[in-house]
Each structure stands twice: as structure tokens, then as C-alpha cells.
C-alpha positions as CSV (number, residue, x, y, z in Angstrom):
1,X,-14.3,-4.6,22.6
2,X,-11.9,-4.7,19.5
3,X,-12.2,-7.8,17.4
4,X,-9.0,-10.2,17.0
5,X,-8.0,-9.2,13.8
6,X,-8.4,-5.1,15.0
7,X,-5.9,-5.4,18.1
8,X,-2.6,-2.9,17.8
9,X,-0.9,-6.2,18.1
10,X,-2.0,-7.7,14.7
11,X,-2.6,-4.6,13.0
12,X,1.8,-4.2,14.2
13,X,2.5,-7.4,12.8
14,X,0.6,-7.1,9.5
15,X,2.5,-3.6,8.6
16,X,5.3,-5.2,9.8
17,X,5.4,-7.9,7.5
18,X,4.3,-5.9,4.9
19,X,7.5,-3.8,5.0
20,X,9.6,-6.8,5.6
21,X,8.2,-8.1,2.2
22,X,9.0,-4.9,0.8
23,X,12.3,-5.2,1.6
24,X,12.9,-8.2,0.4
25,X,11.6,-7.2,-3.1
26,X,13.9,-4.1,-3.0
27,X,16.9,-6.5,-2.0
28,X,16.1,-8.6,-5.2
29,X,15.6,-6.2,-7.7
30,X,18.9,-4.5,-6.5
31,X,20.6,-7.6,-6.9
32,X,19.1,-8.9,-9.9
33,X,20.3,-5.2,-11.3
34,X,23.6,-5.5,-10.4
35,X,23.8,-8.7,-12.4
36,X,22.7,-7.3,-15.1
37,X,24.8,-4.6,-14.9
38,X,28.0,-7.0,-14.3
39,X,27.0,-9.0,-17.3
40,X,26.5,-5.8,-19.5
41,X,30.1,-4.7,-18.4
42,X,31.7,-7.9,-18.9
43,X,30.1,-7.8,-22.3
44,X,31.1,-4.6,-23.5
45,X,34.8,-5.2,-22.2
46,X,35.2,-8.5,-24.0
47,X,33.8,-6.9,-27.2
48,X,35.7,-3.9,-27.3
49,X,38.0,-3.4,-29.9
């Protein structure tokens, strides 16, 4: 008899939140990058001679 915490079930919904995290970290850093790439842009078009 599988303990509660071994069932497919939980074992589904702990990888699955584990991906969705993942996700979310990717979909942060991408944006946060873009930022910083906007700024940098902005930056060097303001400043050019």
C-alpha cells in the first residue's frame, strides 16, 4: 500500500508545480532582460552623437 505522499497523484502535482515555478522564473528573467535591454537602447540612442 503506497504511502500518501508516494501516490501518482501527488508525485503529478509536485512535478507539476515544480515546472510551473520554473516557468514563472524563466518568464521573469526574460522580462527583466528585456528591460534591461530597452534601457541600454534608450541609453545609447540618447547619447549618441
Amino acid at each position: 500500500m503506497p504511502t500518501e505522499e508516494n501516490t501518482p497523484e501527488k508525485r503529478r502535482l509536485a512535478q507539476e508545480t515544480k515546472d510551473e515555478r520554473q516557468v514563472w522564473y524563466f518568464l521573469a528573467y526574460f522580462l527583466f532582460g528585456i528591460h534591461v535591454i530597452a534601457f541600454v537602447m534608450i541609453y545609447a540612442v540618447r547619447h549618441a552623437k
